[in-house]
N, C-alpha and C positions, 0 to 999 in steps of 0.2 A: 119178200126181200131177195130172195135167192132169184127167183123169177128177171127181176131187174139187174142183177150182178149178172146173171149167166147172157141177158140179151145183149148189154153193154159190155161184156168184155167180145162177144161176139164182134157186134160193130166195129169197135175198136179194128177184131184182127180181121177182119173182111176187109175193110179201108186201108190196112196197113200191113198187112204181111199175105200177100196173094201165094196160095198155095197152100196157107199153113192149116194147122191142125188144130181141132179145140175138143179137149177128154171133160168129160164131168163123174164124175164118181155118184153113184146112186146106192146107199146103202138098201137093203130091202125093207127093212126095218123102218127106216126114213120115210121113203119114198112110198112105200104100200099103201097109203092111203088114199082116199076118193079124191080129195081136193087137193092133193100135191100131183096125185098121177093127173089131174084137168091142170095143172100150173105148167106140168113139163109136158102134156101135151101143146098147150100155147107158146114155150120156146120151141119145141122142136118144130110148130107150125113159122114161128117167125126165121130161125136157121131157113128150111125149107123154102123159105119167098125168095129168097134169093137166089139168082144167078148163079151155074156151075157150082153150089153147096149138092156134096153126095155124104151120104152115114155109110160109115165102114168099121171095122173093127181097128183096132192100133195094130195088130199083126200086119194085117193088108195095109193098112199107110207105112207102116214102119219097111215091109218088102219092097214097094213103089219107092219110096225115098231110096232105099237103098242101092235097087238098079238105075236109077236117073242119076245117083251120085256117089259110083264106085271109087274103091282103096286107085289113088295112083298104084302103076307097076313100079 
């Protein structure tokens, strides 16, 4: 289920918000297992097919965002 929420909210902001950002939160606990780590390997293959998608940390987006779109003086 998680697998289809995280492809489609992708979709969604690919189509509709060019530039933006999409976090998922991975507990270890959660996530540690054989067939979740092959479920987020098949998102993060389907992100990947696309066009201009890069993996970054949120520091590094959060920095980019912020020199493209400084405080007015």
């Amino acid at each position: 289920m998680a697998e289809e929420i995280w492809k489609g909210e992708f979709d969604w902001g690919y189509a509709n918000v060019p530039g933006g950002a999409m976090t998922i939160t991975l507990h270890p606990q959660v996530i540690g297992r054989g067939h979740r780590m092959l479920m987020l390997e098949r998102v993060i293959r389907h992100f990947a097919g696309h066009e201009g998608v890069v993996f970054d940390t949120l520091g590094n987006v959060a920095r980019a965002w912020k020199s493209e779109n400084p405080w007015p003086q």
